[in-house]
N, C-alpha and C positions, 0 to 999 in steps of 0.2 A: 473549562473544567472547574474555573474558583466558582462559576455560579451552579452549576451541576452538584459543587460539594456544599454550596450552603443551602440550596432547595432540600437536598438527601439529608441536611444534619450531617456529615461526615465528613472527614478531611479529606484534602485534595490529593494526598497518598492513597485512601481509598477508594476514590476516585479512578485514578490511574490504575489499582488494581483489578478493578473491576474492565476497564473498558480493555486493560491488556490479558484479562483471562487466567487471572491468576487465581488456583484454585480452593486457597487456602482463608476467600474473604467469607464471613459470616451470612448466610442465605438472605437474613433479614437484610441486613448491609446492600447486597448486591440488587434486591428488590428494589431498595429505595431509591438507590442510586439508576437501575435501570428506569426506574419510573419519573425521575426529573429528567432524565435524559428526552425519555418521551416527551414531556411536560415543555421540555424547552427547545424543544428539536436539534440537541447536538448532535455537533458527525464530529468524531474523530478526525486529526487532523494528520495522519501516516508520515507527511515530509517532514512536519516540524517534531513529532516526535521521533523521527531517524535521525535528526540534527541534534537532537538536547542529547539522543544518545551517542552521537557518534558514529552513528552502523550505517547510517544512507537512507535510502530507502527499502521497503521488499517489495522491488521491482528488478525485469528484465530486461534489457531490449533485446528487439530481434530485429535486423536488419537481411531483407530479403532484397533479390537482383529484382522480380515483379509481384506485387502484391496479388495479380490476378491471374497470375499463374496456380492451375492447380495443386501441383507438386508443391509447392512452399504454401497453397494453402495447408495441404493433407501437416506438411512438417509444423506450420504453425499449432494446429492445433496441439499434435501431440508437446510441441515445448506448450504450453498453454497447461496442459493436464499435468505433467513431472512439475510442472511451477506450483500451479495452485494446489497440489498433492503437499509440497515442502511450505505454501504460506506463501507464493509470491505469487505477484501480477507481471503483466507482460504487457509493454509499451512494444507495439506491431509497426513498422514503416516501411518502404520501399525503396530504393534506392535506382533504380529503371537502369539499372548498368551504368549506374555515372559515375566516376572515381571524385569526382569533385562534391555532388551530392551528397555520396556518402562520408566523405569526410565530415559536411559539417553536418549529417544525420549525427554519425559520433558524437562528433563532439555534443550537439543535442540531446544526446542521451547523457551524457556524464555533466552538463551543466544541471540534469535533473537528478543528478545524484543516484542511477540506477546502480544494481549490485553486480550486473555482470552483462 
């Protein structure tokens, strides 16, 4: 983001406001800033800005008994649409009926810091 805000001319707070959508940054500002972004190929880095804030990730898991089961596909999706309707992504796995599996599927999702 520090090289994002000196390509733009702009501080790295404006930075941040632009890439998080805040609507109150000046057009020319968010131009410029979108245009180094291009210019330098940033992505957004979603884990490490849920850790500086505290809040996790905006992610889900979903942990299903078969991933190739129809029926948990059909559910899949619909958590998939209420997720990304509210802003969040959905980390999809299966668990094939294994109590053991899915324990450390869990646990797998919470070392990734999802939110629910």
């Amino acid at each position: 983001m520090a090289d994002v805000a000196r390509a733009a001319g702009v501080s790295l707070k404006t930075v941040s406001r632009v890439v998080n959508g805040v609507p109150t940054v000046d057009a020319g500002r968010v131009a410029r800033v979108n245009r180094a972004i291009g210019d330098l190929g940033y992505r957004h880095n979603l884990v490490a800005a849920g850790l500086k804030a505290g809040s996790g990730t905006r992610l889900i898991g979903l942990i299903t008994a078969d991933i190739s089961d129809p029926f948990f596909g059909s559910v899949a999706a619909a958590v998939d649409a209420v997720a990304r309707s509210r802003g969040f992504g959905v980390l999809m796995t299966g668990s094939t009926e294994s109590p053991e599996a899915e324990r450390g599927l869990v646990l797998d999702l919470c070392a990734r810091q999802v939110r629910g």
